[in-house]
TIRO-115279 format. One record per residue: z, x, y of N, C-alpha, C, CB in turn. Coordinates in steps of 0.05 Angstrom, whole numbers, plus 5000, padded with zeros to 4 digits. Glycine has a CB too. Example, Ala and Ser with C-alpha at 12.3 -4.5 7.8 and 13.67 -1.06 7.14 Angstrom:
515652644886515652464910515652644934518152264911514252574955514352734979515752585001511452824988
***
This chain:
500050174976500050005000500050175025502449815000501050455032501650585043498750735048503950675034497450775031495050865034492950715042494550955015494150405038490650205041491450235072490049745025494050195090494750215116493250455129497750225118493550655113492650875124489250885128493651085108488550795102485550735111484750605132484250615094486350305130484450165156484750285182485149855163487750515185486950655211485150935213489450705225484450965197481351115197479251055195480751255182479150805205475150705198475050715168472051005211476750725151475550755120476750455110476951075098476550285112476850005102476850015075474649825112479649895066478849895035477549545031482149975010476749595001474949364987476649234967472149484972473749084958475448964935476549074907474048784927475749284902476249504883479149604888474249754886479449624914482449774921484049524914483049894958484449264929485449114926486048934903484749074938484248984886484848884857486549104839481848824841486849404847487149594838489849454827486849844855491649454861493949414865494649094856494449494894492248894846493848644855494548714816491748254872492948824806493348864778496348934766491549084773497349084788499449304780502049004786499549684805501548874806503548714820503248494798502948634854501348434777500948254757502648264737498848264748503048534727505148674702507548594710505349024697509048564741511148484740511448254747512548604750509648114752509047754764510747764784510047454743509447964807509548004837508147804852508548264844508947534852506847324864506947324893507547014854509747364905508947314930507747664948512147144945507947824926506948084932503848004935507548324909501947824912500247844909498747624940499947804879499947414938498447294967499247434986498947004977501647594990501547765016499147885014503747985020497248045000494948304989492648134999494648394949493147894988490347615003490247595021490347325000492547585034492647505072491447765079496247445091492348015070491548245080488248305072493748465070487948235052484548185044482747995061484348045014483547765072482647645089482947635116482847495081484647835132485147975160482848235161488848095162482548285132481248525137478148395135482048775116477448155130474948085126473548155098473548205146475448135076474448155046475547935040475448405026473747785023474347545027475447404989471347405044478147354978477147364952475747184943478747394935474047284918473047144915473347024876470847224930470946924863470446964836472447054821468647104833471347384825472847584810475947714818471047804810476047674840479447594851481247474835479647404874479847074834481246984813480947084790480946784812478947164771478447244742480847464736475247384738480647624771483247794756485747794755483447984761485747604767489747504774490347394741490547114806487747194738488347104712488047154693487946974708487147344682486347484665489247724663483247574674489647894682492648094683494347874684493348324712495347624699497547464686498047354669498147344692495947324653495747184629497147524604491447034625495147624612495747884587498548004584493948174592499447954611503148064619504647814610504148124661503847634606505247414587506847264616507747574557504847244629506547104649503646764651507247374689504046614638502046424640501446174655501846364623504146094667505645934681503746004720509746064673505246314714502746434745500246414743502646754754499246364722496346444717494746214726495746514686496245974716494045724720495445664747493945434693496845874762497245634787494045724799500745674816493946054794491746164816489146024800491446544820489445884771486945804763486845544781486745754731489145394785488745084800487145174827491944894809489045394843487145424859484445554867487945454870483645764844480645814850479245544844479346074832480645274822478145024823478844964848478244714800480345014871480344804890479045004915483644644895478145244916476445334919473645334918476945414915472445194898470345094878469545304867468044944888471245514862469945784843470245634816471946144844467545644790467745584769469445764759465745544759470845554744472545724722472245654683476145654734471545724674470345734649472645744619468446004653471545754604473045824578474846024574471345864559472646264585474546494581476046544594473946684579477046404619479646314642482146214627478746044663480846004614482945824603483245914579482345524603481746024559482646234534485046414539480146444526484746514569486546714564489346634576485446974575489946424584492146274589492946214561491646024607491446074545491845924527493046134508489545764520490846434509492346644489495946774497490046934489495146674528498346784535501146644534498446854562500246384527501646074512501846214492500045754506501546174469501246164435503246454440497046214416501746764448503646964447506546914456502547154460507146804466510146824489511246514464509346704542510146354450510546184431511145884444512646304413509545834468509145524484507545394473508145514513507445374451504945154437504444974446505045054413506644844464506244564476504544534499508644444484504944794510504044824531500944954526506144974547500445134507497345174503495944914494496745404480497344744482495144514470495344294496496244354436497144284511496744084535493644274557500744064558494444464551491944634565488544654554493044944562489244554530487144534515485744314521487744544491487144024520486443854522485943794553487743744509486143924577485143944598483144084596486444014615482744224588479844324583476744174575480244494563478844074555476343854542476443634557476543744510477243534579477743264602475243354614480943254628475443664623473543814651471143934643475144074669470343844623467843844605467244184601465043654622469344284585469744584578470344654555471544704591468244524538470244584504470944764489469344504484473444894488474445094479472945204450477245024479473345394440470045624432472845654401468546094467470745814389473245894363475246154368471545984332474646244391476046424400478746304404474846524422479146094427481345954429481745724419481745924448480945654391482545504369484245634343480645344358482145944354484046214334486346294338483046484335486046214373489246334379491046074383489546544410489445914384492145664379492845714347490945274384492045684333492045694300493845934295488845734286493546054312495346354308497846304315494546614327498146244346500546134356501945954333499945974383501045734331503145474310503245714288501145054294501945854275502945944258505946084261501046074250505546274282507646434295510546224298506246544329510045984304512645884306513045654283513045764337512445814262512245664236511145314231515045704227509145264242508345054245505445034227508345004276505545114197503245194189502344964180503145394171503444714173501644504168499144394191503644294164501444384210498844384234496444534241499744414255496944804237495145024232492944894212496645284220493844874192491744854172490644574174492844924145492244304190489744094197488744234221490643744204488944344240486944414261484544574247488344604285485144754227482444934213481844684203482845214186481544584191480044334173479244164200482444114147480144154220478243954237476444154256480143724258476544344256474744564270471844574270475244804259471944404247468644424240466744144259468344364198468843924248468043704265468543724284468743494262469543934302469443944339467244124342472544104357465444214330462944314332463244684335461544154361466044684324465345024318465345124292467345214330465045364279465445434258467945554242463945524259469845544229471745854235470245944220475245914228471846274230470446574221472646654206469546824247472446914199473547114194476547114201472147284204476847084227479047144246480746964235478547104277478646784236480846344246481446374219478345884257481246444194482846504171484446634159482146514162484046874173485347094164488447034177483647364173487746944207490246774219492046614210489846644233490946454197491946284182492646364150490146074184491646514141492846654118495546784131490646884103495346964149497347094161500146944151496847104192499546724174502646504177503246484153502546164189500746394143502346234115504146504100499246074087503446764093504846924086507147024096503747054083506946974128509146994140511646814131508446974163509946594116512846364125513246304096512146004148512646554075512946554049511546454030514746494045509746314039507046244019504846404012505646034028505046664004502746824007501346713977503447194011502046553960500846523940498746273945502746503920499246143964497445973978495246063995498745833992496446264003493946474018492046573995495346794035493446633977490546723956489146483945491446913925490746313940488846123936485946043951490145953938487046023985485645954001483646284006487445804025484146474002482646693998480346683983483946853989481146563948479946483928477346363925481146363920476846173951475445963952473546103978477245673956474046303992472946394013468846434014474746674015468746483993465146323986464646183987463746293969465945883974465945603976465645544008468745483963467145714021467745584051465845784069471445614062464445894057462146124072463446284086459946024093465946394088467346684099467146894085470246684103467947104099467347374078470647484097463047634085472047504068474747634078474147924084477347624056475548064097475348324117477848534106476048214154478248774112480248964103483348864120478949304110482448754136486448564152486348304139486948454198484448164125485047984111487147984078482447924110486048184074487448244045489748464054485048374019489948614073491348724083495048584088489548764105493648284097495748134118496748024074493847774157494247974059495947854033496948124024494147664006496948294029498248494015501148524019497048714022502048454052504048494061506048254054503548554086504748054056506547754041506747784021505547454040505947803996506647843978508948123970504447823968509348333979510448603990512748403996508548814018512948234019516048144021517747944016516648144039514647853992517047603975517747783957515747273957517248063949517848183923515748093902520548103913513648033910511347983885509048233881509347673893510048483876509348673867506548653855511148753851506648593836503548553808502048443830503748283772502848253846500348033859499548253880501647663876501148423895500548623911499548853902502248673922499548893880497649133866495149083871497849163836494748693852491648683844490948573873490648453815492248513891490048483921489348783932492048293952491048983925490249303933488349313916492449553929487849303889485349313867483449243884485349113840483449023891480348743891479548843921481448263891481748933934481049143970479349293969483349363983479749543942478449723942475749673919480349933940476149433904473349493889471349283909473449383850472049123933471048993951470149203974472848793957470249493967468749663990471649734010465849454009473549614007475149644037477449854019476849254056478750054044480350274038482550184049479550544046485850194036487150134051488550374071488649994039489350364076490450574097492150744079492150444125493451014092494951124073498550994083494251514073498350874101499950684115501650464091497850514139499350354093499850154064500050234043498149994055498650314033499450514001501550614000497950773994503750674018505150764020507750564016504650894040506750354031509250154031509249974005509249934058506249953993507249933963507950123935505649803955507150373951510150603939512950563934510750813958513950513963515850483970516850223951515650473999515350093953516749783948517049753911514149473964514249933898515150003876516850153869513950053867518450383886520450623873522550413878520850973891522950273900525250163903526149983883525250063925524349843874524649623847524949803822521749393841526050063829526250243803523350273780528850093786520850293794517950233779516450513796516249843788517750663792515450973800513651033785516651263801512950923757510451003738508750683752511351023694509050473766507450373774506150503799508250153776506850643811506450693838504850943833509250713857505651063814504151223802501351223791505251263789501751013779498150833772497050773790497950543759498050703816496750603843495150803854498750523865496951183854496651233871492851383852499451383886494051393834490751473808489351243817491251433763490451063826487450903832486050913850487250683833487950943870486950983904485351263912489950983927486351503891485051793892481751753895485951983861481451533886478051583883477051523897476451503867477451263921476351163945477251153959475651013948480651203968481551203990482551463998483151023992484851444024485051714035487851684013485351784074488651884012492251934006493152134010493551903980495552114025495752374039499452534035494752284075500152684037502552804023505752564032502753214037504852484041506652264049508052034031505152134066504252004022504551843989506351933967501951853972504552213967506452383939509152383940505952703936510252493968511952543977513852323970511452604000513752033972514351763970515251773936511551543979512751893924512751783895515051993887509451783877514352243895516652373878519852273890516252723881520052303910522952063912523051793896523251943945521851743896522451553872522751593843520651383872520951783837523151863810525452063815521452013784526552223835528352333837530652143835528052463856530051963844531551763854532951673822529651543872530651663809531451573768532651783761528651543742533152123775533252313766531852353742535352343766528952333742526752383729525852563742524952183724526252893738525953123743522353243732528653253730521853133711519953213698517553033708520653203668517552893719516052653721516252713766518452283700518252783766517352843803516453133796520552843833517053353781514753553789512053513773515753873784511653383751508253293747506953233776507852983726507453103786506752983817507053273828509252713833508453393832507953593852506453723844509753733861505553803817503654023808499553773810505354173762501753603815498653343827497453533844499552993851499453413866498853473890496853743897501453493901497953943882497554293887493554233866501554603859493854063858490654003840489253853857490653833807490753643870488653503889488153603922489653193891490253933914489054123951489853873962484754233961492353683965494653553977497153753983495453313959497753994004499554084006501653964003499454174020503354033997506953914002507954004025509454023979510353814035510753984061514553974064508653794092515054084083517454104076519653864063518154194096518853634075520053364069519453344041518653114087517153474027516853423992518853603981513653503977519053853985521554093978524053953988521254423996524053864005527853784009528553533991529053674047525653333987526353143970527653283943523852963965526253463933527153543902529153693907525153703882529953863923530854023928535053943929528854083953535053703950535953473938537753313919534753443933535553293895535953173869537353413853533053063855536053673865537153933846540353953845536054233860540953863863543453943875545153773875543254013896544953553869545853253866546453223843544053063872544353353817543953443790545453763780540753453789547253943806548854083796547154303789550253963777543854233793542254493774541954623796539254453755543654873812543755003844541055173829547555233859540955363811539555633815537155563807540555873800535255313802533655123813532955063830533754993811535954913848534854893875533755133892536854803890535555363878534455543896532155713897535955673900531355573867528355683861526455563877527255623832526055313881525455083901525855193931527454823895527955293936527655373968527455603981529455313980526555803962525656163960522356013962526856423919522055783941519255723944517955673963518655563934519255503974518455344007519055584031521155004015520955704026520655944051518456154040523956144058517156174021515556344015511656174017516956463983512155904019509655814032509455784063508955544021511855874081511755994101512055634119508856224103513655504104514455234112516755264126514755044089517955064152519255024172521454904155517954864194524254984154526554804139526854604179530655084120527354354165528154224180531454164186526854054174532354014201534754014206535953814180535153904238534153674161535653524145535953684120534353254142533253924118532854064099536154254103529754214101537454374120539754494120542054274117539954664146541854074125544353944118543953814089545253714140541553744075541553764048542353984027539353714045541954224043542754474021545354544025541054744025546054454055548554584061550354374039549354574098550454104039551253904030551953964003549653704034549854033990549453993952551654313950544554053932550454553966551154733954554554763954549654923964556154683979558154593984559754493963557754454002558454213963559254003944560754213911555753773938558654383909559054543880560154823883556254573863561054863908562955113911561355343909565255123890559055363918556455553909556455723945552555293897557655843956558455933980556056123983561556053982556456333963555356603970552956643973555956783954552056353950548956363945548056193968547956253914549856013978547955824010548556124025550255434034550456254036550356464057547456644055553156674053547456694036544856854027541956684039544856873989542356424025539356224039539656264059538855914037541656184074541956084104541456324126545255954108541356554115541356794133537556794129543657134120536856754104533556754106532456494119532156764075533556264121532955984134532356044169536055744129534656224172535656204203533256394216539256354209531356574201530356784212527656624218530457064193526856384203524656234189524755974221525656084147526955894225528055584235530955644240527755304209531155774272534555794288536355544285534455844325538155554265539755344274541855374282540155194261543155324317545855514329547855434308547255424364548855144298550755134288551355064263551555044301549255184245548855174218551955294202545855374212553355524217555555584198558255404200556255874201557455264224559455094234559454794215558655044266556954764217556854574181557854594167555254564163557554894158558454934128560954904131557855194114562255034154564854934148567254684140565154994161565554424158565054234162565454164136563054204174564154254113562754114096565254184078559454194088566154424082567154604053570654304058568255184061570854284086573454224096573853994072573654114131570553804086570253564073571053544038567453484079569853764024570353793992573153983985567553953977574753934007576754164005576854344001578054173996574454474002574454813999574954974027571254933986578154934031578855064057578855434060582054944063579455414040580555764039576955864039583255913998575355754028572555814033571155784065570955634014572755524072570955524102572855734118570655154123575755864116577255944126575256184129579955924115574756304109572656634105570656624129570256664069570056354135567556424152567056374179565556314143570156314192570656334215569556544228572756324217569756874216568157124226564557044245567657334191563956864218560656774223560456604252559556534197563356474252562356174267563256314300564755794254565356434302566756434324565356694346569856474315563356654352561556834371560756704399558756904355561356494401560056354421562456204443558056144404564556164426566155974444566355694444565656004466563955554439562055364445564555134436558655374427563854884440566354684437565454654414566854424456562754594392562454684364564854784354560454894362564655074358566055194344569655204339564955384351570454974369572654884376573654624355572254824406571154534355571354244338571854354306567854034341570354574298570754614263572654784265568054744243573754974282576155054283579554764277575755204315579354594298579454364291580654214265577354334293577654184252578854074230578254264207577753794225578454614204579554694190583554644195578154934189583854604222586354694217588354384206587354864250586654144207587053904193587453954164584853734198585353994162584954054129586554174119582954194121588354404133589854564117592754384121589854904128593054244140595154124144596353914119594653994169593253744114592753544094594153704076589553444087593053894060593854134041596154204035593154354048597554204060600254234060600054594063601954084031599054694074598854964072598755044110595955054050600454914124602354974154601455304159606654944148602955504150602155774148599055844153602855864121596355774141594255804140592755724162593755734122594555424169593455294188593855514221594954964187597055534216598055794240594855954249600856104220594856004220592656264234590356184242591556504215589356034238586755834251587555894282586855424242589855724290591355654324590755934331595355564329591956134315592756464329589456554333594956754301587556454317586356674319583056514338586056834283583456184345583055994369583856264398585855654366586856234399588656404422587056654427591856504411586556844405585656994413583257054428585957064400581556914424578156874425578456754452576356654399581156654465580156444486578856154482578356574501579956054455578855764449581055514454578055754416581155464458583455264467583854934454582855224499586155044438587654824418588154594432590654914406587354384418587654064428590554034425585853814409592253924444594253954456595953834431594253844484593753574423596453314404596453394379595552944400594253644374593653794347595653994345590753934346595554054363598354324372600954204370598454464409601954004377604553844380604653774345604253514406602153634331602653634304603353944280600053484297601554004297602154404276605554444279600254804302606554404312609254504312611354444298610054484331611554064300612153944276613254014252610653884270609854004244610854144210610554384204609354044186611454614221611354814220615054844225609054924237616154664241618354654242620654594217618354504258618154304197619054284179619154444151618554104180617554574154616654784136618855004141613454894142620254994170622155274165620855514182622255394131618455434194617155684211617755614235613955754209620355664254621055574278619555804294624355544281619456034281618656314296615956284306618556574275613956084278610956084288610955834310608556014259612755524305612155414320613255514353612755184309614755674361614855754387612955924398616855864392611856084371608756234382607355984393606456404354606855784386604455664394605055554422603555444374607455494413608455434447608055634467611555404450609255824462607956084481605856174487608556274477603556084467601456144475599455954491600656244456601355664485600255494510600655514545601255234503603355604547604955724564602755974574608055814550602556164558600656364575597656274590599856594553596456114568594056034569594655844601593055874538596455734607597055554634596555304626595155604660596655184605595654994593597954724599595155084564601054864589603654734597605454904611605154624573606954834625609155054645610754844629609255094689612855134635616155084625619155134640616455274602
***
């Protein structure tokens, strides 16, 4: 706005291009009285709107889902006498149905057909879409059946729409039916047609019926995405059926894409059975179908190894993956840190983790471990590796300092905990005050009056409490 001002005081007059630029932008937020201010200023400047003025108010208010604004500027370009047409009132009508005013797109409809404008299959698609959307599929499906006698045809679209709902609203077995017959009715279903039955059936749990619509997809010429293939991966491992998903994915190898995502999918699912033999067949797939693995396939097994107690496996598995020159991710270290922990296997994670860190920096990877050892009670193990953790200061290292010195408390081992506090003090780390008041406690009760006045004194120095 600041700029169109600036133009008109340079002889450079803006147009209608400028002014629609901006009325566009003021549309997204249904800036109405922004937008007739822009008119008054369009018509002071001698641009006069016109046609395409209105086309665009209504057309951007309609698409921002504001539809209510849309037909006021439609009332008034008719009272302007600018024609306004189908594709005016289509796109009101599409911005009804989306926002879910059905009442209000079909009262709009039927003004249309008053003002001798008979709405096209474009906008009986998106009414048909809309009722579907607000589960109104009986109606849907008498409007398709009278579509024909209002002198249009449906297509492609106006069915596939209506298959949609119906799957949406748990009838996808009615959708195949009405799929079934799609010759009878001269349509030719499309790759989002069987797509949309793929997915209804997917969330009633009708598996088999979602296989053979993926079959009849691909021997019908259409590929599904590796998107989809995926989610009936998924939906087979989860129903505990990874040798189905497995058959899928042998089927899809020959015409569609599949990509390590898939595999990746399938072998979690038999990990998941702890079917070890059966997720690396698949990986030695993969390495035959020149489908790399990528780190997310190594941490999946990697994982199961460890979960399965078999560590010097896992660690065959993750010498492997740092040796294909693969990125450990942040889940890949809290998976190894996790398993190896879990099984008291210290020396052999320190060893990974020093080759991980050179590969993929992680600042507070030993601070985990500690974390972790606290969690499986291996204190006197995370105690060793305070040396590792305490370089930085960082409130990290304040926090696993922390709850090692919990842990030892839990333990009943007061003494151990002492030295955690003493050796916080030394470094300049500074003991949580109500953590300190608990150490003294039971350090009192334990009989160590000597250590609990150290700590006191060393709050005292630090300036933390005066006495």
């Amino acid at each position: 706005m600041n700029l169109i001002q600036a133009m008109s005081l340079t002889n450079c007059y803006p147009d209608k291009v400028c002014y629609h630029t901006i009325m566009g932008f003021y549309c997204k937020d249904n800036k109405i009285e922004e937008i007739r201010s822009l008119m008054k200023k369009m018509k002071e400047g001698n641009v006069i709107p016109d046609q395409v003025t209105y086309n665009t108010l209504i057309h951007m208010l309609s698409k921002s889902g504001y539809g209510v604004s849309a037909i006021s500027f439609l009332k008034e370009a008719e009272q302007h006498g600018f024609s306004i047409d189908k594709v005016e009132y289509s796109a009101i009508i599409h911005s009804f149905c989306e926002s879910g005013d059905i009442e209000k797109a079909k009262e709009l409809m039927k003004e249309m057909k008053m003002k001798g404008c008979p709405p096209d299959i474009v906008t009986y698609t998106d009414l048909i879409n809309g009722l579907c959307r607000v589960g109104k599929v009986l109606e849907a499906k008498t409007l398709l059946q009278e579509i024909s006698k209002l002198g249009c045809k449906p297509n492609t679209v106006s069915y596939t729409s209506f298959l949609n709902g119906l799957c949406r609203n748990g009838k996808s077995s009615e959708a195949r039916e009405i799929l079934n017959t799609s010759e009878d009715e001269l349509w030719v279903p499309n790759s989002i047609t069987y797509s949309v039955l793929m997915h209804g059936f997917i969330r009633e749990g009708k598996l088999p019926e979602a296989h053979e619509i993926t079959r009849e997809m691909i021997r019908k010429g259409f590929s599904p995405t590796p998107a989809e293939i995926n989610l009936l991966i998924q939906s087979f491992c989860q129903n505990g059926r990874p040798n189905d998903a497995k058959k899928l994915i042998q089927e899809c190898l020959e015409k569609c894409e599949v990509n390590q995502v898939n595999f990746t999918t399938l072998i979690n699912g038999f990990c998941k059975n702890q079917d070890l033999e059966s997720a690396f067949s698949v990986l030695d797939d993969m390495y035959l179908k020149d489908i790399k693995p990528d780190v997310v396939t190594y941490t999946t097994i990697i994982d199961t190894l460890g979960k399965m107690g078999l560590i010097e496996k896992a660690i065959e598995m993750i010498n492997k993956m740092l040796a294909k020159s693969l990125i450990p991710t942040l889940v890949t270290y809290r998976v190894i840190i996790n398993r190896f922990c879990q099984h008291g296997r210290v020396d052999e994670l320190l060893s990974l983790l020093d080759k991980m860190v050179l590969r993929q920096p992680y600042k507070n990877v030993y601070n985990l471990v500690i974390e972790k050892l606290c969690l499986f009670g291996k204190v006197d193990e995370a105690y060793k590796l305070l040396g590792k953790v305490l370089r930085t200061g960082s409130r990290t290292d304040v926090d696993s300092c922390h709850m090692l010195i919990e842990s030892y408390l839990k333990k009943g081992d007061p003494g151990s905990a002492y030295k955690v506090a003493c050796w916080m003090f030394e470094r300049n780390l500074v003991l949580d005050l109500k953590l300190s008041e608990k150490l003294r406690k039971i350090l009192c009760v334990y009989g160590m009056s000597r250590e609990a006045d150290e700590i006191m004194l060393r709050f005292v120095e630090c300036g933390k409490i005066s006495v």
